[in-house]
N, C-alpha and C positions, 0 to 999 in steps of 0.2 A: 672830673670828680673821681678821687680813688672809692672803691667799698668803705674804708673808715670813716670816708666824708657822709656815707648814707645810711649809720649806725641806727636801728630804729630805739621804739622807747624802753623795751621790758625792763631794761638795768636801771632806768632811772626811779621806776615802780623797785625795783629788786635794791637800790640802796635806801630808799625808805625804808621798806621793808624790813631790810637787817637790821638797823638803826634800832627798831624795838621791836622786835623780835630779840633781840640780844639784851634789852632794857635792863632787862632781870640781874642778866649774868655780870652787866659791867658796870651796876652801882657803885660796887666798892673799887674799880680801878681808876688808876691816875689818868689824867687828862691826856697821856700820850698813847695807855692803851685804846682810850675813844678813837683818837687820832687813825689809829689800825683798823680798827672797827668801820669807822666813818669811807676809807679807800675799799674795803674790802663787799665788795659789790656782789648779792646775790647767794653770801654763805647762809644756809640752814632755810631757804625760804619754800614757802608750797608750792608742788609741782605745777600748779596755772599759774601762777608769777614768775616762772623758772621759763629762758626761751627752750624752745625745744625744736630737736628737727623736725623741718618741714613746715614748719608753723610761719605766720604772715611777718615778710619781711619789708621795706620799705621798696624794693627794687618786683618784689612779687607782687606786690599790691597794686606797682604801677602798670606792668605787664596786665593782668587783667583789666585794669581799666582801660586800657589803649584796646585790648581785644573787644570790648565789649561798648565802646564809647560811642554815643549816635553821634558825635561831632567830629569822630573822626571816620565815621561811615558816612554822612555829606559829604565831607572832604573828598573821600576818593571816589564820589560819584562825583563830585566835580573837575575830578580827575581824568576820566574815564568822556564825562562831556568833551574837557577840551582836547583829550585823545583822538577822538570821532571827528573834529573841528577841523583838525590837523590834517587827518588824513582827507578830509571831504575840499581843504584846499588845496592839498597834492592833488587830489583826480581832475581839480578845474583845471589846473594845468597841461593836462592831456588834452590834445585835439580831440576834437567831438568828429565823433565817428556816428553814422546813422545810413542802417539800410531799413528799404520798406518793397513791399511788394504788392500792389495792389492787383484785380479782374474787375472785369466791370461787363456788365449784361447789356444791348441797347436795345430798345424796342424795335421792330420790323416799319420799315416806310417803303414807299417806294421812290425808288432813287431815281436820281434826277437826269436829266440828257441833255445834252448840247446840237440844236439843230443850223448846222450853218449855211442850209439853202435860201435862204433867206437871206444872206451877205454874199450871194454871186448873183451876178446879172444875167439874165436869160434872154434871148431873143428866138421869134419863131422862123424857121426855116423849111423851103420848098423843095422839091425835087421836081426836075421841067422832064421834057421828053426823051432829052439825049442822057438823062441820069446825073444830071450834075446838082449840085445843093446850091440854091441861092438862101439868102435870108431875107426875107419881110421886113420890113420897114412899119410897125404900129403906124397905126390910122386911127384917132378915135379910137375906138373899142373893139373893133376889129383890124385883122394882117392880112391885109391880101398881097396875092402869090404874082408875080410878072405872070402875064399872060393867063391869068385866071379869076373868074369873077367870084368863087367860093371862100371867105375869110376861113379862118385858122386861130382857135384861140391860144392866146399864148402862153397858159398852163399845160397846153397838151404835148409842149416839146422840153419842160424844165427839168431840170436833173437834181435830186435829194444827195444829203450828208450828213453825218450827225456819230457822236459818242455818248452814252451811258456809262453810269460809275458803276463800281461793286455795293452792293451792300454790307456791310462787316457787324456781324453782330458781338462777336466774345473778340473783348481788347484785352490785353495782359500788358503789364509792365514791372521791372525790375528795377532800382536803384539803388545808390549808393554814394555817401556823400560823406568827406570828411574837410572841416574847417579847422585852419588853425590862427588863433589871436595873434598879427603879427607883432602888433603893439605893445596889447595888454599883458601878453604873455612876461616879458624883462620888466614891463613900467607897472602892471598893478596886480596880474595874479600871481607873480613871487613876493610880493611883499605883503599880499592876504597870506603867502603860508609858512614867510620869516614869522608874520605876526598872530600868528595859529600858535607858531611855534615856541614863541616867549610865553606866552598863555599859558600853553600848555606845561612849561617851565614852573609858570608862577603859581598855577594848581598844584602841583606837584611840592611846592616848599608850603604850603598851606598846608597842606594834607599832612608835612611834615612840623608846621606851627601846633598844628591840631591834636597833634600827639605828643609833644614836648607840654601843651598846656595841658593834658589830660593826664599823664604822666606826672605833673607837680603837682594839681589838685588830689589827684590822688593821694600822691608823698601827703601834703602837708593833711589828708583828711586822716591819715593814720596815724602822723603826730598830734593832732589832733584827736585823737582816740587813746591815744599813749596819754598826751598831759590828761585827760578827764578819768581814767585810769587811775594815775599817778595822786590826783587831787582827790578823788574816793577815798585810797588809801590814807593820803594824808590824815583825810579827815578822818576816817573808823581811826586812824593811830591817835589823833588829839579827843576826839570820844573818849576810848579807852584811858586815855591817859587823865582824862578829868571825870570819871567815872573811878577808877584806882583813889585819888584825890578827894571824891566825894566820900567814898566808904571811910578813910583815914578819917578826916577829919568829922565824920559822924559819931565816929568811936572816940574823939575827941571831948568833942559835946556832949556825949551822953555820958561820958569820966567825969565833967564838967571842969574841964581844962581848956575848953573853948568855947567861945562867945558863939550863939548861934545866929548871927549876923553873918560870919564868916562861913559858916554852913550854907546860909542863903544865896549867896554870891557864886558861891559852886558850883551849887543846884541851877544858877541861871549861866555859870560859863558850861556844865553840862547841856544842857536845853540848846543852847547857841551850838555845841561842837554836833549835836541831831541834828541842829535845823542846815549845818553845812553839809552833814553827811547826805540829808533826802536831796540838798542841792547839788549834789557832785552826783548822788546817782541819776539825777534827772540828765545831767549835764554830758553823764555816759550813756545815757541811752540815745540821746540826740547824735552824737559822735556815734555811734555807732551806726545810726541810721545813715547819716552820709555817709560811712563808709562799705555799706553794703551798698547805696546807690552807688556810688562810684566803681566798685568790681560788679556792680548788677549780682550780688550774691543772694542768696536764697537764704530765707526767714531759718532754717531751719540749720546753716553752716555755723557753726564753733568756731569763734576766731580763737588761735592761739600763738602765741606769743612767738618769734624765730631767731631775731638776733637780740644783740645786749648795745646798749650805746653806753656804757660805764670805759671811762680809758681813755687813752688820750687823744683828745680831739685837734683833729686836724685843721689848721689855720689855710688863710688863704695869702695867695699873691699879690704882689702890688696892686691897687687900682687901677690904674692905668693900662697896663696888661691888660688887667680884666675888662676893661672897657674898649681898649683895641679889639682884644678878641671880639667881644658882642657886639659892636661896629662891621667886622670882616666876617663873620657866619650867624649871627642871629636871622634866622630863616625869613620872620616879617620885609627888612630890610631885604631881602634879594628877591623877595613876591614880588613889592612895589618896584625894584628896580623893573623890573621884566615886565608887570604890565605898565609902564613907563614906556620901554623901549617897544612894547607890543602896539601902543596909544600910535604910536611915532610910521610904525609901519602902516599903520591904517592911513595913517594921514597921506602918507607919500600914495598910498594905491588911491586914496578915493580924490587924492589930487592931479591922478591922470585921466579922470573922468573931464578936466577942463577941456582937455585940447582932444584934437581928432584921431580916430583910431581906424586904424588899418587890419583887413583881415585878408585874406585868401579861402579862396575854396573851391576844390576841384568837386565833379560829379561826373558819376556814369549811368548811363543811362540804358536800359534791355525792353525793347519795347515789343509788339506785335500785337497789330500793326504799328511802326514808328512815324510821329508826327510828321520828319523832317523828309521822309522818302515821299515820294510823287509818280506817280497814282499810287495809292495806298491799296496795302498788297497784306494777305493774311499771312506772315513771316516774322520772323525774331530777325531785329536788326538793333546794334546797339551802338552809340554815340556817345563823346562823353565833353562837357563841359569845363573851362577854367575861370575863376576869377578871382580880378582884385579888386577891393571895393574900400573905398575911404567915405566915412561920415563922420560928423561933428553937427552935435544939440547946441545951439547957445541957452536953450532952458535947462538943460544937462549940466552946462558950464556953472551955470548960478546957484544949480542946488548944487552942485560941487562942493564950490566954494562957501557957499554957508557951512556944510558938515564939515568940509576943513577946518573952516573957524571955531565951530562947536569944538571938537575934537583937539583942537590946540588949546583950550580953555581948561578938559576936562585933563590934557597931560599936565597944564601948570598945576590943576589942583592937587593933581596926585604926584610933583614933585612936591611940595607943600607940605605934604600930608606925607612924604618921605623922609623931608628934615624936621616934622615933628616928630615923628616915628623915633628918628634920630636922639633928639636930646631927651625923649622918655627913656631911650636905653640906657644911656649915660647916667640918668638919675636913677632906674631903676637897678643898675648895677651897683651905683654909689651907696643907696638903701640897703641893697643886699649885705654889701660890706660893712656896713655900719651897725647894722644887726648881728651879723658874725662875730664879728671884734667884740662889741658890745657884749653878746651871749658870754664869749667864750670868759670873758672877765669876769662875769655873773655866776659863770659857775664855779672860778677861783672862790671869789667871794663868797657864795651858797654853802662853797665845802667847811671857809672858815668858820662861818656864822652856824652852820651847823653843829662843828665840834664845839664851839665856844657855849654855844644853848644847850646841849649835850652836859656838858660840864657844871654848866651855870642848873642845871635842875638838879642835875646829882649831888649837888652840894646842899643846895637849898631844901631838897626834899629829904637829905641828910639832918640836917639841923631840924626843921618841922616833926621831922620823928623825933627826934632828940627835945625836941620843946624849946630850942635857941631862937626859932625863927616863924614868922608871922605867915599865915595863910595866902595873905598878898601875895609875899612873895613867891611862894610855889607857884600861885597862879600867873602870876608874870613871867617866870621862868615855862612853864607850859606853853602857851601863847607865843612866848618868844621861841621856842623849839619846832614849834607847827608852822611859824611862820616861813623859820629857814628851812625847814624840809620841804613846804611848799615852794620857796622863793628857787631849792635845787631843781625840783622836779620841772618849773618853768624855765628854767635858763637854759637847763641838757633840749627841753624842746624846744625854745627858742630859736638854739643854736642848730638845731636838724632842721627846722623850718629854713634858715637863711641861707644853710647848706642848699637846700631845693630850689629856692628861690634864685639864688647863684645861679644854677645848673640851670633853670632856665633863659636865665638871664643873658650868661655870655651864649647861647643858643647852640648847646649839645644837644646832638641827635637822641633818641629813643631808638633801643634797637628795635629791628624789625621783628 
């Protein structure tokens, strides 16, 4: 969209406006000088109907609203979620690293011993005369010696053996241990953080929906603030002009050159031209109000008026184009493509939960005392650990495969729900066009029917002075001049709403 295409309303209030405000001065000229009159947008009118610098433009209005819009401050908290997402599937993908250091206090026992006298065989033995050792031979319950009647018990020649532990009371130990996914790491934690990663994508052109729709509601609540503007004036203009109307023909009636029937009927198309004025002001205050919600402006801000949309307004391109275009960047359409293709990666990771996975993992180990040393000794001694280890759940497998099937159900519906997406743009683009076209005709026409009602009352009210012509017809000709000045004032905004509506449509960015 060029700036001419996002013209706001003052000029279309500012060619009312001159219309009559000039009333006066161009009773007596020919229907060509109206003709002048009727293009000439904004000569001689009050400085608050006059755009002025710095004052609210269709492009200013929208910037505020985008700064200030809570839909589009969810957006970029959901931005910012799936940021976090993103990165929290990058770290799954690091081997898990894990050291821990534990002491440990044991209470005081007394330690245990190993007696092995008891697993050697004993026998008693004698010493005879000449010094030599024989052994006894058990008898019953006593040994006796060759050549001696005194037995010998046979505890009194056995020989002891034995070991005691240590006591160890303060155990220390150091470890350290890093596993890596050998499986899951290719087959399902890179496709949790492709599919982090479309996600993250598709928050991202949301965030950017969110500000394209904040941005046109805004536009159209300012043309909307423009035509109830424009429709105020209209009406204080047909007021006045049947209040002018009233007084004539009361001085009429009171000459008694007029039937006071026709006085009556004045009286009540004045009454009618109030009761649209209190309506048009109600009509602007409402407009007003959504347009302070929408910049979130402050009760106390002055809106004032900044560009002119009088001139020539700018058409649009082919259809088709245009719906190419809002086909190939309308931001909705590339959300859903991306949580489509995000749906797709969940599926492929949570479908390697069927089958078996393979990990590794080394450990080292700083011990004192260390388990693996014998006899345990109060020292630092440290080992270290390898493995590989395969398992596979078949209850694992099952609920796998259920959330696969989920999950492939919920990407059909949100292709679905992409190719409606689809032919709503196509239509909504088609709508926009047809509205444009349509406007822009409307204001050819508005401009005709304006100078022609123009012309058509300067005559008629010509003649009524003159006494040639009937009260009716002044008031026909009135009525028929409010009408086209309201029917201008609605097509220039017509035509700037369809403009917005466009611009969202084929799916232009909001700058940042």
């Amino acid at each position: 969209m060029t700036v001419r295409a996002r013209w706001c309303a003052a000029a279309a209030v500012s060619l009312a406006a001159a219309q009559v405000l000039a009333q006066t001065a161009t009773d007596a000229q020919p229907a060509a000088g109206h003709a002048v009159e009727a293009e000439r947008a904004g000569a001689d009118l009050p400085a608050s109907w006059t755009p002025q610098p710095g004052g609210l433009t269709a492009d200013r209005v929208a910037r505020r609203a985008i700064a200030s819009s809570l839909a589009v401050r969810a957006a970029h908290s959901n931005v910012d979620a799936a940021a976090a997402g993103r990165n929290e599937a990058a770290v799954a993908m690091i081997p898990q690293i894990s050291v821990s250091a534990r002491y440990s206090r044991l209470s005081e026992i007394t330690p245990p011993s190993l007696n092995f006298s008891s697993l050697i065989p004993t026998f008693p033995f004698c010493v005879d005369g000449n010094g030599g050792l024989s052994v006894g031979l058990p008898s019953g319950s006593t040994v006796l010696c060759p050549g001696s009647t005194r037995p010998l018990p046979s505890s009194s020649s056995s020989s002891s053996s034995g070991f005691s532990f240590p006591v160890i009371l303060n155990n220390y130990a150091l470890n350290a241990t890093i596993t890596v996914p050998l499986t899951d790491l290719p087959f399902r934690l890179a496709r949790v953080y492709e599919g982090a990663g479309l996600t993250e994508q598709a928050r991202r052109l949301d965030e950017q929906s969110a500000r394209a729709q904040a941005g046109t509601d805004a536009r159209i609540a300012f043309y909307e603030y423009l035509r109830a503007e424009g429709q105020l004036l209209a009406a204080q203009q047909g007021l006045e002009t049947a209040q002018r109307h009233q007084e004539d023909l009361r001085r009429f009636v009171e000459a008694g050159t007029m039937a006071r029937v026709d006085l009556l009927r004045v009286e009540a198309q004045a009454a009618e031209a109030e009761r649209l004025v209190i309506g048009a002001q109600s009509a602007l205050s409402l407009a007003e109000t959504q347009l302070r919600q929408r910049m979130h402006a402050p009760a106390s801000e002055q809106f004032v008026l900044g560009e002119a949309i009088d001139g020539e307004e700018a058409g649009f391109v082919a259809v088709q184009t245009l719906i190419d275009r809002a086909l190939a960047s309308r931001p909705e359409l590339q959300s859903l493509e991306r949580q489509a293709g995000a749906i797709r990666e969940s599926t492929s990771a949570t479908r390697s939960a069927m089958y078996p996975t393979v990990f590794g993992q080394f450990s080292v180990d700083a011990q004192n005392p260390n388990s693996r040393f014998f006899p345990a000794s109060q020292e630092w001694n440290t080992t270290w650990t390898a493995t590989v280890q395969a398992q596979w759940s078949p209850t694992s497998a099952l609920v796998a495969n259920a959330q696969v099937n989920r999950l492939t159900a919920q990407r059909q519906a949100l292709l679905a729900q992409l190719d409606a997406v689809r032919e709503g743009t196509e239509i909504e683009v088609r709508a926009a066009y047809i509205s444009g076209t349509t406007s822009a005709a409307a204001i050819a026409s508005a401009r005709r029917q304006v100078i022609a009602a123009e012309e058509s009352y300067r005559v008629r009210r010509e003649r009524f002075q003159a006494g040639s012509a009937v009260s009716s017809d002044l008031t026909d000709a009135e009525l028929d001049l409010l009408r086209a000045r309201l029917a201008l004032v609605n097509a220039r905004v017509d035509l700037r709403e369809a403009q917005a509506r466009m611009h969202r449509a084929v799916g232009e960015a909001e700058p940042e």
